[in-house]
N, C-alpha and C positions, 0 to 999 in steps of 0.2 A: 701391593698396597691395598689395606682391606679398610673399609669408611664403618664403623658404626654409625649413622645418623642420628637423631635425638629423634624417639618415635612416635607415632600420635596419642595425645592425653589417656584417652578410653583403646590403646592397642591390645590385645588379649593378654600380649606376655605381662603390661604391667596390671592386669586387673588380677590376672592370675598371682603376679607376684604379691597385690594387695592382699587378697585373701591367707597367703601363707603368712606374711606377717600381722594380723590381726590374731593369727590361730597359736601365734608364737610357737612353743614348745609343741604342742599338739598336733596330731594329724587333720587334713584335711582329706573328706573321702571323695573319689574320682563321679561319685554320684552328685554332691554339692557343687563341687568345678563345674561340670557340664553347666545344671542348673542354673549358677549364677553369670555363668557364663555364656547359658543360651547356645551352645553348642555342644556335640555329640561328644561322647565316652573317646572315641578317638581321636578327637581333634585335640580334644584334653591332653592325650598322650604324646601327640604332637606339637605340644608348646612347652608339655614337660622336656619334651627331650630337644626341641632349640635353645631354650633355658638351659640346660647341661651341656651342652655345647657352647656357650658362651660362657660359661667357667660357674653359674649357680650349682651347687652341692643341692640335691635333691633327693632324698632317702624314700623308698616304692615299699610299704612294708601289705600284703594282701590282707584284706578283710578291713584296712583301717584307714589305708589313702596313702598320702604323700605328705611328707616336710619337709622345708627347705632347713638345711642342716650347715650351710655354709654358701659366702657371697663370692665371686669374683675376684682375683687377685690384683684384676687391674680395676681402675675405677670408671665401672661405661655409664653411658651418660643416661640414664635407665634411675642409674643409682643414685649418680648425682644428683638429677632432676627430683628425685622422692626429698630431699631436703633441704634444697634450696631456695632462701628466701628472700631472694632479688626482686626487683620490681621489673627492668630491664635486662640487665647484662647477665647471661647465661642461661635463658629463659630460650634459645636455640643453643643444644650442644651436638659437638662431630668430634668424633675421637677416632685414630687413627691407628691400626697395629704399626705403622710404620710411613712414614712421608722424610723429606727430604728436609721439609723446612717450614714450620707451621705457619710460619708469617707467608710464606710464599703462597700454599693452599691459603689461606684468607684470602689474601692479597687477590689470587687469580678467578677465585670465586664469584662471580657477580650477584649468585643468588642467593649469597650471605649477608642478612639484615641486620642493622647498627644493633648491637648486644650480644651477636655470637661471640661461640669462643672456641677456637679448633685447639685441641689439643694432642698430644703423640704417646702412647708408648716408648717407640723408640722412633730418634730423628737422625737422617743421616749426613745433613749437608747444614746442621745448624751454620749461620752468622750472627755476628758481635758487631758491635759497632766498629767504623773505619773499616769495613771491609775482611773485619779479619774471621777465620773460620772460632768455630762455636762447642766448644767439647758438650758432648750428651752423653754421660757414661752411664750404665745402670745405675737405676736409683733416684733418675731426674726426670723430673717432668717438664716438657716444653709446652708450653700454650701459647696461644695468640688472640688477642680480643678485637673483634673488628668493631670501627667508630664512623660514624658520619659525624664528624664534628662539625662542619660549617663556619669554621673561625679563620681567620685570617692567616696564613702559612709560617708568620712568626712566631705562631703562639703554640708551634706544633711541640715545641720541647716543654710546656707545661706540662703534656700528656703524660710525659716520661715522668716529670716533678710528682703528678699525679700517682703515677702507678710506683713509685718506689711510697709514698707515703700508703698508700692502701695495701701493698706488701707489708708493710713494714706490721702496719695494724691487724691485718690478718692472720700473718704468720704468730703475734705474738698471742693474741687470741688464741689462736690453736695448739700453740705448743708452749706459752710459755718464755718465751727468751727475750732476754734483751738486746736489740738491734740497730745499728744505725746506717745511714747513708753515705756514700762517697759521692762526691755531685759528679755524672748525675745520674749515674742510671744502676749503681750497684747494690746491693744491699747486705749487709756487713754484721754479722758477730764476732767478736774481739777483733776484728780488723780480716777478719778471711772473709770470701766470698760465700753467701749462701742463694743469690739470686743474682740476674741479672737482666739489662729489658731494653730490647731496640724497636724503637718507633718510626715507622716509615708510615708516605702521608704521598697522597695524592693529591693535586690541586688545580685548579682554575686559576685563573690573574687575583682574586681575590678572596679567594676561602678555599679551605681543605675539603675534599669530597668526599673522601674516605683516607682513613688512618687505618692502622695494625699496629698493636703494641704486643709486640713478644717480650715472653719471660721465661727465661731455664730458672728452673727451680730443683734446688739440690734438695731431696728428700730427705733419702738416705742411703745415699753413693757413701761406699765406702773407702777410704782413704785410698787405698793403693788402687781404687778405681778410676781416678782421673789420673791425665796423661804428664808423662814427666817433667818435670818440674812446676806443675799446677797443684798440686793436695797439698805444698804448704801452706798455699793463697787461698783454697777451700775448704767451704766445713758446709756438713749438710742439719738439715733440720732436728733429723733426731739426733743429732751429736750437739746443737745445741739446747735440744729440750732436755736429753739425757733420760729420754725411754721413746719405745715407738710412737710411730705418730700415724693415725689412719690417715692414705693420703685421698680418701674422697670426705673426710672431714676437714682435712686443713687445704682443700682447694674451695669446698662450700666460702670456709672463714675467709679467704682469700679473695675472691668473687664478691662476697657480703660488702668488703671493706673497700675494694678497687671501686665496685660503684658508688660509694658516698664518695672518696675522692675525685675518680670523673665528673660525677654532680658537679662537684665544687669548679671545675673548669667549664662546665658546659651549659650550667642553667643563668649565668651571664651576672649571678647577684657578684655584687665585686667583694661584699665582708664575707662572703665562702670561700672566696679565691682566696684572701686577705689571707684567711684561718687556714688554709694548704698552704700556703708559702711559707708561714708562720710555723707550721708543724713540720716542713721538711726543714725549715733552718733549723730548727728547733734539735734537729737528729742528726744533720749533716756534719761529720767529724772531718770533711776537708778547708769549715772556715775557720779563719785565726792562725792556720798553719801557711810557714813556705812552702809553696808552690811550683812542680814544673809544669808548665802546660806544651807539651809535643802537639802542632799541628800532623793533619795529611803529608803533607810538602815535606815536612819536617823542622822547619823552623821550630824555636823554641823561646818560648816567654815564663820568664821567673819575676815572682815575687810572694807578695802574702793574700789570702784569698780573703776579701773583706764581706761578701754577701754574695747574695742570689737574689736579681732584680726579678722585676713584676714578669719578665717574658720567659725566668729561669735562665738568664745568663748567668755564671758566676763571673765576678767582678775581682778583679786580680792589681792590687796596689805594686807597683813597678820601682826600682831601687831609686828611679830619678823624678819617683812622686806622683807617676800619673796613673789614673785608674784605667784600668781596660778591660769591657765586658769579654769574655770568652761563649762561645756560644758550642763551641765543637770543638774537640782534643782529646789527648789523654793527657791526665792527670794525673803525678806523682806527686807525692806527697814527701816530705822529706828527710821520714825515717823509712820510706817505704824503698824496692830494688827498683831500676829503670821499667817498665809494662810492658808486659808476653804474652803469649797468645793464651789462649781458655777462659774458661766460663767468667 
């Protein structure tokens, strides 16, 4: 398990990398690096070549310098960090060649501050909600955003309400598509999966101390990538933009938009909240429709889903007339098949 950390503002490699992109197309010579960099000719050479090692394409031509000639294939938080224009949330980044389960590294972290965001290359033990395991097949991205929310432990399923509406706006920002919700935590074009996000929350007798909101995010996983009988139910980003999608530009877009949504839950104004609840009904394709809702236990409740109250429960009208908030389930819908395990 290898940890990129998010590295210090003024660290060499990114002043270094400053310099090759202001130089764009051009060289930069090992004489100016040192100079601006206040360090020796070899030390130059020695942050070229950790820069090459972390996947920067970096072209050594004599008598002229260096140019970076290509970025990283994965997206390190180096890269990230050069264009992100958060105020809070992503303002600490940790990316991981490989971890188990991004919410878990949050989660076990203590010296991760309300705005991180752990993300994976590849994840080996993802979970789903209800316990069940979490498909990451090439091509998806798992992140986790750590929260101090300080709000009261009923209100922990806004967070989710929150972050499927900030998906929903950032993915379409970056790529494009049109998108909607399954309540409550899926994110849907034409009705296949392209994201999904579980919210796990610490607590005290009376507020949440820390949260983690996980998201698999399907890139661009290729169909016969996910596991069998799941690539009906999914579809990745560039299958619904319908050309590639940089994925350190559509996680900036991402990030951009999940924090004006958190806003809306956590700066306590209630017409912000009003206008997230407002926007995820607004997108949510499981109200109006019959309804199954499968507990844990497995009991099961049917009827027609009428709303999504102030706490994000959805609200389920019953064949003998009474309304019943749901708070936790799965949810079929009822042109949809009985719910299986994956993303």
């Amino acid at each position: 398990m290898h940890r990129h950390p998010a590295p210090p503002a003024r660290a060499g490699a990114e002043r270094l990398l400053a310099l090759f992109r202001r130089a764009g197309e051009g060289f930069v010579s090992g004489s100016r690096m040192a100079a601006e960099l206040g360090v020796s000719r070899t030390a130059v050479w020695k942050q070229v070549r950790s820069l090459r090692e972390e996947g920067y394409r970096i072209a050594a031509v004599p008598h002229r310098g260096y140019r970076l000639t290509g970025l990283p294939a994965e997206p390190l938080p180096r890269e990230l960090a050069a264009g992100l224009a958060t105020a809070w949330l992503g303002r600490h980044l940790v990316a991981y060649e490989a971890v188990d389960s991004t919410n878990r590294a949050a989660m076990q972290d203590p010296a991760l501050p309300h705005g991180a965001v752990v993300y994976a290359f590849r994840q080996t033990g993802g979970r789903g909600r209800l316990g069940r395991a979490w498909a990451t097949p090439p091509g998806s991205l798992p992140f986790s955003v750590v929260l101090a929310p300080a709000l009261p432990p009923q209100r922990a399923q806004l967070l989710t309400l929150a972050a499927a509406v900030g998906l929903v706006r950032g993915i379409e920002a970056a790529a494009g598509a049109g998108l909607d919700i399954k309540w409550p935590n899926d994110v849907l074009w034409r009705g296949r999966k392209v994201a999904g996000i579980l919210t796990e929350a610490r607590s005290d007798a009376d507020r949440m101390v820390r949260a983690v909101v996980g998201v698999g995010l399907n890139v661009d996983t290729p169909r016969g990538a996910f596991p069998s009988g799941v690539g009906a139910r999914a579809a990745a980003v560039t299958e619904a933009a319908g050309r590639p999608v940089d994925v350190g530009d559509l996680l900036r877009a991402v990030l951009t938009a999940l924090e004006g949504a958190f806003d809306a839950v956590l700066d306590g104004d209630p017409a912000r909240l009003e206008g997230l609840l407002e926007a995820y009904r607004g997108r949510c394709v499981t109200l109006g429709r019959e309804v199954t809702v499968t507990e844990r236990a497995g009991a099961a409740l049917r009827g027609t889903a009428t709303g999504v109250d102030d706490l994000g429960a959805l609200t389920v009208r019953t064949g003998d007339g009474r309304t019943v908030p749901v708070y936790a389930g799965d949810v079929t819908l009822s042109s949809e098949p009985l719910p299986g395990r994956g993303p």
